[in-house]
TIBAMAR-44705 format. One record per residue: residue in one letter; x, y, z of N, C-alpha, C in turn. Coordinates in steps of 0.1 Angstrom, whole numbers, plus 2048, in hexadecimal, padded with zeros to 3 digits. Layout:
BEGIN
AXYZXYZXYZ...
//
This chain:
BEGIN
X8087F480080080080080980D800X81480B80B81C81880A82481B7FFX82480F7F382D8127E88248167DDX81880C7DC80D8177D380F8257D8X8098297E78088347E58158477E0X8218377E582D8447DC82E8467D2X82483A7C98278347BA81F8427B1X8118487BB80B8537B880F85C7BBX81685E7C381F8697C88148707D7X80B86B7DE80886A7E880986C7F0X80C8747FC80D87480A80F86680DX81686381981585882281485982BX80985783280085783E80384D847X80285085480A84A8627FE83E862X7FC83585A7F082C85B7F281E869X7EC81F86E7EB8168787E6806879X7D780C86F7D07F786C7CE7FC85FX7CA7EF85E7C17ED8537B07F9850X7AD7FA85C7A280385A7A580E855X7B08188597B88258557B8823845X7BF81A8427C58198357B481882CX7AD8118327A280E82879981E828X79682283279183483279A83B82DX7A983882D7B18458247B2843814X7AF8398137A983580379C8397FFX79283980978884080378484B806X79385180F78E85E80F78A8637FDX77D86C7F977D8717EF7848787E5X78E87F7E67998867DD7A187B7DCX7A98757E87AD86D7E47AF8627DBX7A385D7DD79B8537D77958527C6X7918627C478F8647BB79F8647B0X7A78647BA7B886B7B07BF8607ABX7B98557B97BE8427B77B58417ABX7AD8427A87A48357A17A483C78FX7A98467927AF84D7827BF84977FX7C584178C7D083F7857D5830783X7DF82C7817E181C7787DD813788X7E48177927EB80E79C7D88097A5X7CB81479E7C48137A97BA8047A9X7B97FC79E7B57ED79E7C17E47A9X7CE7E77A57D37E07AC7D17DF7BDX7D37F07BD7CC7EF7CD7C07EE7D3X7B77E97CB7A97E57CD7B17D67D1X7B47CD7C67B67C07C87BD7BC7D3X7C87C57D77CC7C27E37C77C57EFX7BB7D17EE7B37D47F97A97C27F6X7A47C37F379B7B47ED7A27A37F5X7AC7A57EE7B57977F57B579D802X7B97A48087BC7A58197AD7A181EX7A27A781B7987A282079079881EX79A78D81779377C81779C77681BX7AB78081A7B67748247B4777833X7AF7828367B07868467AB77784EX79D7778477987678537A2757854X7AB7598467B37518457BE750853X7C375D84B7CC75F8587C875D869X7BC76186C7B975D8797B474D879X7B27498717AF73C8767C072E875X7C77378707D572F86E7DD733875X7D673E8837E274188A7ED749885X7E875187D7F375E8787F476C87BX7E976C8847E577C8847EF78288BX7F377F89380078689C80C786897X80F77C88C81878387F81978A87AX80778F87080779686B8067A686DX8007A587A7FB7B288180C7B4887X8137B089081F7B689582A7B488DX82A7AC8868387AC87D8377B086DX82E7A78688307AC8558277B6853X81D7C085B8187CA85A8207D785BX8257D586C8327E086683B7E1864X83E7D58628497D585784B7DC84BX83D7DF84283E7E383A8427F3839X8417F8845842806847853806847X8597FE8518637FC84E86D7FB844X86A7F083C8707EF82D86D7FC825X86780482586480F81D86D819820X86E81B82E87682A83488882282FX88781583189580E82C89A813821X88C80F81589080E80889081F800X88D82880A88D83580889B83A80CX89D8398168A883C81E8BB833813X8B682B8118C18248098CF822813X8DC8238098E981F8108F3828808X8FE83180D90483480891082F800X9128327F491D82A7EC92A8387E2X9378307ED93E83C7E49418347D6X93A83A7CC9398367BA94D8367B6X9518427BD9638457B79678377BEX9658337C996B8297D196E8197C9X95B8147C795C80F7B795F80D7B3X9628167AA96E81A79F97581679BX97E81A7A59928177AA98F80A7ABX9838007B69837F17B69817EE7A7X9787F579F9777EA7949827ED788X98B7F678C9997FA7809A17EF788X9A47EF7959A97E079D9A77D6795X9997D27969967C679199A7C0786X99A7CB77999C7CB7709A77C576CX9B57CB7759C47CE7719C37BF778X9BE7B97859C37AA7879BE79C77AX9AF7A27769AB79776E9B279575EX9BB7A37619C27A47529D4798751X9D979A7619E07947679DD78376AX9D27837709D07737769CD76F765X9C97717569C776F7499D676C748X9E17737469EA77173F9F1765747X9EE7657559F175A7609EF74C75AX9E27507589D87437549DD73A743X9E374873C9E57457319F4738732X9FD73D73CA0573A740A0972F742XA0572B74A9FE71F7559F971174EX9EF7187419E77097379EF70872BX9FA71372AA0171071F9F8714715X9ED7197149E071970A9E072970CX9E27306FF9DF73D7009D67436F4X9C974C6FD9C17586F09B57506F3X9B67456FE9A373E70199C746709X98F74770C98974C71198374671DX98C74C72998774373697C748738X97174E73296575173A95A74672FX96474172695973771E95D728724X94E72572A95371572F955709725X95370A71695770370C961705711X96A71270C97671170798270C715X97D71272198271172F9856FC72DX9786F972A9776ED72E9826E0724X9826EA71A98D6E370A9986E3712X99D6EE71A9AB6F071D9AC6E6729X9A56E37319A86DD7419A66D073BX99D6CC7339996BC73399F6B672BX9A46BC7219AB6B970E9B76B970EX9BA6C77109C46CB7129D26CA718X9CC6CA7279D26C97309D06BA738X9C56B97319C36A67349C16A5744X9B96B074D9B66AB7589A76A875AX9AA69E76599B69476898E69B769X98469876297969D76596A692769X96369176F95C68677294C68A767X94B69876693F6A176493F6A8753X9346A774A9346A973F9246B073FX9236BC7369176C173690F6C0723X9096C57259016C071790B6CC70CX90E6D17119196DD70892B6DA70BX92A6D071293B6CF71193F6CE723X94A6CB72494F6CA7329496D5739X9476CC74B9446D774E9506DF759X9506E875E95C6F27619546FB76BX9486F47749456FF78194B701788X9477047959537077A09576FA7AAX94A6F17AB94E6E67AA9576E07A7X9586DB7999616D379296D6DD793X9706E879497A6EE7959806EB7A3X97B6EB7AC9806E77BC9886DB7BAX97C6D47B49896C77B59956C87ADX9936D07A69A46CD79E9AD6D77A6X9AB6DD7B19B46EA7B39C06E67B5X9C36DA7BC9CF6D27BC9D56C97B4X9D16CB7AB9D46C379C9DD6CC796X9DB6DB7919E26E37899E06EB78AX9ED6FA7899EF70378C9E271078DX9DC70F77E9D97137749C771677CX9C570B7839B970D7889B7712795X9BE71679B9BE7257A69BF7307A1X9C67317989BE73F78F9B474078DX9B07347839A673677D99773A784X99A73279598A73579D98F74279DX99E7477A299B7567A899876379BX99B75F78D99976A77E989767784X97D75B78497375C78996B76578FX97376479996C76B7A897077A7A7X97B7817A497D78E79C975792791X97178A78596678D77C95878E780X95578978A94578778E946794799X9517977A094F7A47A894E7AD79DX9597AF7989597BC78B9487BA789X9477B578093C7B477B92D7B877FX92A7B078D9207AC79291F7B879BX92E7BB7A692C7C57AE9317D37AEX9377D57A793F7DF7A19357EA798X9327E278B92B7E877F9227E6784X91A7DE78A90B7DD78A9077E5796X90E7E97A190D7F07AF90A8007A8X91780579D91781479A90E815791X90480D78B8FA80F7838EF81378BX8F381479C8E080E7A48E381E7A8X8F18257A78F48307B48EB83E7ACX8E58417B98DA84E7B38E085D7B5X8DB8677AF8E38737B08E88777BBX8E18737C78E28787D98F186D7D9X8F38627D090185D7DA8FB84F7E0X8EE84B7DF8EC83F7EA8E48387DCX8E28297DF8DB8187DD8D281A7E1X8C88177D88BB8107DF8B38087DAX8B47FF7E58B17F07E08A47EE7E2X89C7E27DD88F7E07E288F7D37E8X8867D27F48857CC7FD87A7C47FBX87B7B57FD86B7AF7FA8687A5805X85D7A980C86179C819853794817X85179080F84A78580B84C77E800X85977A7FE8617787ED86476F7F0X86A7647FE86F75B7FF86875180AX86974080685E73780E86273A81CX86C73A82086F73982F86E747836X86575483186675D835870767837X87D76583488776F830883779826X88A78682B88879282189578E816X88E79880E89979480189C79F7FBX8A97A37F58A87B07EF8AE7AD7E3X8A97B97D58A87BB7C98AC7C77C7X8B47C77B78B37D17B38B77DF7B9X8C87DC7BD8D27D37C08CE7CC7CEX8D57BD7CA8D17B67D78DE7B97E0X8D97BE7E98E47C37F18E67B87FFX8DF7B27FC8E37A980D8EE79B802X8F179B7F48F67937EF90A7967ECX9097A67F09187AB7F09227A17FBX92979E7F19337917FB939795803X93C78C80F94178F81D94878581EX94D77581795476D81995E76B813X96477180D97077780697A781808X98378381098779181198679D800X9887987F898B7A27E69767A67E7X96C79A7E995E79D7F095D7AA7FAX9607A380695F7B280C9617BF80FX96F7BC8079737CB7FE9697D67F9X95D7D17F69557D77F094E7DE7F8X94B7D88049427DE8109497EB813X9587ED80F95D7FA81695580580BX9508037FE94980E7FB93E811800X93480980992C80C80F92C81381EX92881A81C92C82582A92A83282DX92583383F91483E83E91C84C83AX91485483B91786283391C869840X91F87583992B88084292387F852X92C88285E92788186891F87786FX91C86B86C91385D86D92085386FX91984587592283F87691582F871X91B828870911819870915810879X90880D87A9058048859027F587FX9077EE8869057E18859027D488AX8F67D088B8F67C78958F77BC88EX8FB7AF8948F57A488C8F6795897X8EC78B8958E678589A8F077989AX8F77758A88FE7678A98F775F8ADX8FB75A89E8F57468A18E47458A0X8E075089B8CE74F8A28CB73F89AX8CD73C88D8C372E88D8C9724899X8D072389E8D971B8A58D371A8AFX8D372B8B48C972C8C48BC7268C0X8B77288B78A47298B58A57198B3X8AD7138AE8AE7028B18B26FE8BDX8B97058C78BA6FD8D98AD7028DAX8A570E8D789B7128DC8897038DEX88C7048CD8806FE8CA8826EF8CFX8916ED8CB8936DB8CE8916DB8DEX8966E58EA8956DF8F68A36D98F7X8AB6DB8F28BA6CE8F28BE6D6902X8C06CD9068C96D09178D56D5911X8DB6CE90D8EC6D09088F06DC8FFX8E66DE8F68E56EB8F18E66F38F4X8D66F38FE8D07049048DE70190BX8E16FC9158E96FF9208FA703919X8FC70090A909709906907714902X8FE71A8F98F772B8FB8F572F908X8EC7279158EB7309218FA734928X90472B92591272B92A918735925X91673D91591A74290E92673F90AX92973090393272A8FD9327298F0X93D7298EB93B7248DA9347148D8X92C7198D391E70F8CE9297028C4X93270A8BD93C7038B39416F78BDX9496FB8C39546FA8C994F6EF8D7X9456F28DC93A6E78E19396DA8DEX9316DC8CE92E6D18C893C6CB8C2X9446D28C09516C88BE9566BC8CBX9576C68D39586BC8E69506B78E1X9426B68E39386AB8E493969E8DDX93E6A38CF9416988C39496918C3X9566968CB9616948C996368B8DCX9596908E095D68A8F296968D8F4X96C69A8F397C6A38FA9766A98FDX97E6B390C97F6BF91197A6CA90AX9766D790A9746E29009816E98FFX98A6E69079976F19079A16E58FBX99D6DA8FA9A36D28EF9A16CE8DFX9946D98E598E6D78D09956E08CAX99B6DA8BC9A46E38B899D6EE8AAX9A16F28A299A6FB89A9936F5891X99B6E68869956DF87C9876D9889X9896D089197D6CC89B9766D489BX9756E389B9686EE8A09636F2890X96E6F188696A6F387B9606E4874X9636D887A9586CD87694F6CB879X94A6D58899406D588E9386DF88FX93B6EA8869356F787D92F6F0876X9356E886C92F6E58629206DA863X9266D187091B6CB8729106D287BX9136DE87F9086E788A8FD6F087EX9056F28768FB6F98698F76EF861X8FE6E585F8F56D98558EB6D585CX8EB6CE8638E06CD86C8D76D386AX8D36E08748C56EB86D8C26E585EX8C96E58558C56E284A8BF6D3842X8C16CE84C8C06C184B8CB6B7841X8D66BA8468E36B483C8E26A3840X8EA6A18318EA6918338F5689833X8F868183590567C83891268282AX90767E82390E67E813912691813X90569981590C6A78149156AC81FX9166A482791F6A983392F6A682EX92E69382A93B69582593F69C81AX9356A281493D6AE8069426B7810X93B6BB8169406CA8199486CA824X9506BF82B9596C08369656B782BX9616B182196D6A981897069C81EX96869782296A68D82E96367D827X96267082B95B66282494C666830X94766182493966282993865A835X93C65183693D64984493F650851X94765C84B94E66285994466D85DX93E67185093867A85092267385BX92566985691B66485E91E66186BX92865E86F92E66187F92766E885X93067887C92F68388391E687885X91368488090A68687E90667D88AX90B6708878FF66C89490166C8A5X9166728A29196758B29126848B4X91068B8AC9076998AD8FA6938B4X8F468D8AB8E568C8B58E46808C1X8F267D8C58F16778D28F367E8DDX8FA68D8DA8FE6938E28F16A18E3X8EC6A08DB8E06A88D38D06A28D5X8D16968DE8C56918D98B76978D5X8B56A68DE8A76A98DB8A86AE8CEX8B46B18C88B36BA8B98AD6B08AFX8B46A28B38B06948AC89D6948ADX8986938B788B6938BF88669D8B4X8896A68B18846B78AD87F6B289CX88F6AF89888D6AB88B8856A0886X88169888C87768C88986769488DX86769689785B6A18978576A988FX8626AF88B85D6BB8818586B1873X8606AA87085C6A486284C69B864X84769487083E68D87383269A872X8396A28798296AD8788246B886DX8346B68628336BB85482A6B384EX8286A484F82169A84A81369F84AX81269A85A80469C8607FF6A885AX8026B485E7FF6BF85D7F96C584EX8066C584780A6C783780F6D2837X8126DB84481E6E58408266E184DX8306EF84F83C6F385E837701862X83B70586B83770E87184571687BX84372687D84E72988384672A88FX84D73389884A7308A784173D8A5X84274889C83775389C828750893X82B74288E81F73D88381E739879X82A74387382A742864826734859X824732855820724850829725842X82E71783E83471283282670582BX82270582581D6F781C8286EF81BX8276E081A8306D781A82C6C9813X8246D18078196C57FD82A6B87FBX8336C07FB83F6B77F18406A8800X83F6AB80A83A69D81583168F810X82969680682368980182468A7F5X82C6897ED8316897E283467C7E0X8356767D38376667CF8486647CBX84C6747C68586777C88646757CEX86D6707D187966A7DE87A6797DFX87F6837D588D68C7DB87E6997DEX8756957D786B6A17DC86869F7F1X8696927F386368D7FF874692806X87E69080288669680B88C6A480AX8866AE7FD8886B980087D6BF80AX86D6B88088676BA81886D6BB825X8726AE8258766AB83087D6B7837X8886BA82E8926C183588C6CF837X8826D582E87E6E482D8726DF83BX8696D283D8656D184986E6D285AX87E6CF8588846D386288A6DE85EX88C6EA8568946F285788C6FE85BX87D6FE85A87870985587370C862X86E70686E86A70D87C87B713882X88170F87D89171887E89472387AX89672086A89A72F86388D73B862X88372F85F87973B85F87574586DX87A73C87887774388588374D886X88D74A88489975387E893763879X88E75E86D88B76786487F77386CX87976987186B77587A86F77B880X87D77388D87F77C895888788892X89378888A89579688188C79D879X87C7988798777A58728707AC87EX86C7A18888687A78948727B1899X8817B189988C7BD89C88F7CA895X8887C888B88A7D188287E7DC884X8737D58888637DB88A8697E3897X86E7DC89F8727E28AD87D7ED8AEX8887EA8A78917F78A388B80289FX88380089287B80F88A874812895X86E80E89B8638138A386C81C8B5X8748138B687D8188C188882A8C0X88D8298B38928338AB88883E8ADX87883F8A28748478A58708478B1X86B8428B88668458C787184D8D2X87C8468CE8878568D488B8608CFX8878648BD88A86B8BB8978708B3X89D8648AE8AB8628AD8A886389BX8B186889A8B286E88A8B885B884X8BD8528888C68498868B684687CX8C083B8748B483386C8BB826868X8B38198668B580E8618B6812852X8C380A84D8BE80783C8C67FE836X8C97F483E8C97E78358C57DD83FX8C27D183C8BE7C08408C77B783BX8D17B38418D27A58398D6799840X8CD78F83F8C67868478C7786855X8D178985A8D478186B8D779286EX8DA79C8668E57A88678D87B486AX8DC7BD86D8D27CC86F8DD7D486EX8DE7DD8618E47ED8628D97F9862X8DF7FE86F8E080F8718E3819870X8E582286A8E983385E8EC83C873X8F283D8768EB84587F8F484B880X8F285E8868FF86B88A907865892X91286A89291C86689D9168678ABX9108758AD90B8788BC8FE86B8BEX8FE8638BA8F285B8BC8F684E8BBX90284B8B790B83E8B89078368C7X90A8398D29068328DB8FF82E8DFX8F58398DF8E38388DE8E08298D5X8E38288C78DE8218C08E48168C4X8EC8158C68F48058CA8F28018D7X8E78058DE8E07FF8EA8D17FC8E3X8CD8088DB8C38038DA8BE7F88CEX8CA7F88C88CA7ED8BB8CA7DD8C5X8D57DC8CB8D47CF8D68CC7CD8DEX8C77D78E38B87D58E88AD7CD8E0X8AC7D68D289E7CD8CD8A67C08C9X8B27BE8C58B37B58BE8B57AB8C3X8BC7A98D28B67A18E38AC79E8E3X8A47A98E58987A88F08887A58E6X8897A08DC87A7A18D78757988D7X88278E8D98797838DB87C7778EAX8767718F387F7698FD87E7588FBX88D7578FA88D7478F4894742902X89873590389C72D9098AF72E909X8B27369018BC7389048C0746902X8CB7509048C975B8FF8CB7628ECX8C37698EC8C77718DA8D37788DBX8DD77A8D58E777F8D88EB7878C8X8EC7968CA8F479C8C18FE7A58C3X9057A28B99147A38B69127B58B2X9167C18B89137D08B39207D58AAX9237DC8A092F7DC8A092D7EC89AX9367F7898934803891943806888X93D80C88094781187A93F81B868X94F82286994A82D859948827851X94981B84D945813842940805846X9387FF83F9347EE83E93E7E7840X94A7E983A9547DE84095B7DF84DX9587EC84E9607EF8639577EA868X94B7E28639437E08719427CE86DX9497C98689487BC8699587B986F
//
C-alpha cells in the first residue's frame, strides 16, 4: 500500500490498521485521483484478497504474525528502501581498474601454465579443450556441450596443476568486476547512495530478500570480496552500526529441541563449535583442536539442514563412513535434537506443512509424493523450516522494534540494510552510543528463548570496519 501510494506520488500517512488504510482510500479526493490512475484496480485487488485471507489467517494461527511483525514491517522496508546506503562510486573505480590490471595478469599466467595461448578462459568449451585434451587431466563429468569446468570439478584438480589456482582466482576477480563493480555503479543515484528493493514475502522460509541490487549478496567470504564493503559507508558525520545475530538458528534449535547439552552450552556461554567437538570427540574442551571445531561446525550447520552422511562427507572431504560417525556421535550427545528431527518430519506428514514458533506455515505437499528425492527434500525443509524460518521472524520482529525504538527517542539514526542474521544502522556520531544499546536491546530482548539471543555490535566508517 505504502509503495502504490509513492507510485502516485501521495502523502504517506501514519496508518495504523487496516481500517485507516481502508477510509484513507476512500477518503473522496483521494479516491477520486486513485481510481483515474493505472495502479487503482491493483489496489482494489489487494484491498479484496486481504479481506478473504483475513479469516484465513485467524483460523491458521497467524494473526499475531501478521499484525506485529509483516504489518509493520512494511513501514519499515520502505523508510529502508528510501533512505538507501551510501556508496563511494570513485572508490569502485580504482577496485574495478584493480581488477582489471590482475585478470589481465592471472590471463597471461594462465597462458603460461597450459602452455596453450589466445583461449578464452571465460569459454567452458574452450577452458575444457585445454584441461581435459590438452593437458590430459582427469575429469569424471561431461555436459551436453563439452566438458564440464565448474567450480566443482575445478576443486578437485587444484592439486593436480598449476594452472588451476589461477584459473578459480581469473574467476572470482571476473565475477567481482563484473557483478560488483559495474553492476553496483550503475544502481548509484545522484545524492551518492543504492537503493535496493526489499521483498519479504519472496522466499518459502520467510526471509527477506533484496533486489535490484541485491545487496545482502555482496561477498564477505573472501578477503578481494570484502574489499568491496569498504565502498559502502555512512555519510559525513555518521558512523554504522552493526549488529548481527550469533549462532541464532543454533540457539532457536537448543530452543525448540529442549537438548540439555545444548541449552546448557549457550546458557554457559561457550563456543557451541568447540562443544560439539568435546562431545564427539569425548576430549576435554581445552583439547579440541581447530580442524576438530572446524568438523564440528560443519556438522552443527549441516544438521539444521538436514545433512546426510553422503553431504557431510563432501564437504568435510572425509569417507562417508566417517562421516556417518560423526553424525550419529552428534545425536548421541544431542539426543533431543535427534527426538526434534523425527518429530518434525512425522508432524510434516500428519499435518502437511512446518511451522515457526511465531506460526508461519510452510505447505509440505512434497511428504507425500510418490517421488524418493521429492519425499526427502520434504523431509529436510520439514526439519529446517521451524529453525530458519523462526530465525527469520525473529529478525523481522527486531527490525519492527529498532524503527519503532529510534523514533520513539527521537534519534535522527535510521536502519537501511538487512541481511539475514545482520542489522545496519546510518547513525550521527553524537548518537553512536545511544544506538548500540539500543540496537542490542531489541535484538536480545524480542524475543525469550531457553537459551540466550546474543548480538555481536560492532561500528565503524564503513561496512567493512564493522565486521
Amino acid at each position: 500500500f505504502f509503495h502504490w501510494l509513492n507510485a502516485l506520488g501521495l502523502p504517506i500517512p501514519a496508518l495504523q490498521d487496516d481500517t485507516m488504510v481502508l477510509a484513507y482510500l476512500h477518503n473522496p479526493q483521494e479516491r477520486n485521483y486513485a481510481l483515474q490512475s493505472f495502479a487503482a484496480p491493483d489496489a482494489g485487488g489487494v484491498l479484496d484478497l486481504l479481506n478473504r485471507q483475513k479469516p484465513q489467517m485467524a483460523e491458521e494461527g497467524m494473526e499475531r504474525l501478521y499484525e506485529d511483525i509483516e504489518k509493520p514491517l512494511v513501514r519499515v522496508l520502505f523508510d529502508m528502501e528510501v533512505a538507501g546506503f551510501q556508496v563511494d562510486a570513485q572508490q569502485l573505480i580504482e577496485m574495478g581498474k584493480t581488477f582489471t590490471q590482475q585478470t589481465a595478469q592471472l590471463q597471461e599466467d594462465i597462458y603460461r601454465l597450459t602452455g596453450v595461448k589466445g583461449f578464452n578462459i571465460n569459454s567452458p568449451q574452450q577452458l575444457g579443450k585445454v584441461l581435459f585434451e590438452d593437458l590430459g587431466l582427469p575429469s569424471k563429468r561431461k555436459t551436453r556441450t563439452g566438458w564440464s569446468t565448474d567450480a566443482d570439478t575445478l576443486e578437485g584438480l587444484r592439486e593436480m596443476h598449476p594452472a588451476i589456482e589461477k584459473i578459480l582466482e581469473y574467476r572470482q576477480i571476473v565475477k567481482l568486476n563484473g557483478t560488483y563493480i559495474d553492476g553496483l555503479l550503475r544502481k548509484i543515484d545522484p545524492s551518492g547512495r543504492i537503493h535496493t528493493t526489499f521483498d519479504q514475502v519472496g522466499t518459502a522460509t520467510g526471509r527477506i530478500s533484496s533486489n535490484e541490487p541485491n545487496l545482502q549478496n555482496i561477498p564477505i567470504r573472501t578477503e578481494l570480496g570484502r574489499e568491496i564493503r569498504r565502498a559502502f559507508s555512512a555519510r559525513e558525520g555518521h558512523v554504522l552500526v552493526d549488529g548481527d545475530y550469533s549462532q541464532i538458528e543454533l540457539r532457536v534449535l537448543a530452543h525448540i529441541s529442549g537438548d540439555e547439552a545444548m541449552c546448557d552450552a549457550f546458557n554457559r556461554g561457550q563456543d557451541v563449535h568447540t562443544r560439539t567437538a568435546a562431545e564427539i570427540g569425548g576430549v576435554p574442551l581445552q583439547q579440541v583442536t581447530p580442524a576438530m571445531r572446524s568438523d564440528a561446525k560443519a556438522v552443527n550447520f549441516g544438521i539444521v539442514y538436514g545433512i546426510s552422511d553422503f553431504g557431510l562427507a563432501n564437504n568435510l572431504g572425509v569417507s562417508r563412513k566417517r562421516a556417518g560417525d560423526f553424525i550419529s556421535r552428534y545425536f548421541e550427545r544431542y539426543p533431543k535434537v535427534h527426538d526434534f528431527m523425527e518429530s518434525a518430519k512425522r508432524d510434516g506428514y500428519l499435518n502437511g506443512y512446518a511451522a515457526t514458533l511465531f506460526g508461519r506455515r510452510r505447505r509440505l505437499g512434497e511428504l507425500k509424493s510418490s517421488n524418493a528425492n521429492l519425499r526427502s527434500f520434504g523431509e529436510r525443509v520439514a526439519m529446517n523450516t521451524p529453525i530458519q524460518g523462526t530465525a527469520a521472524d525473529i529478525i523481522k520482529a527486531a527490525m519492527v522494534a529498532a524503527h519503532r525504538e529510534l523514533e520513539r527517542q527521537g534519534l535522527k539514526a535510521r536502519l537501511i540494510l538487512q541481511v539475514h542474521d545482520e542489522l545496519l544502522i546510518e547513525a550521527p556520531e553524537d548518537e553512536k552510543d545511544a544506538v548500540v544499546k539500543l540496537l542490542r536491546q531489541c535484538m536480545e530482548q524480542v524475543m525469550e528463548l531457553k537459551v540466550p539471543l546474543v548480538a555481536d555490535i560492532q561500528t565503524g566508517r564503513d561496512w567493512y570496519e564493522t565486521k
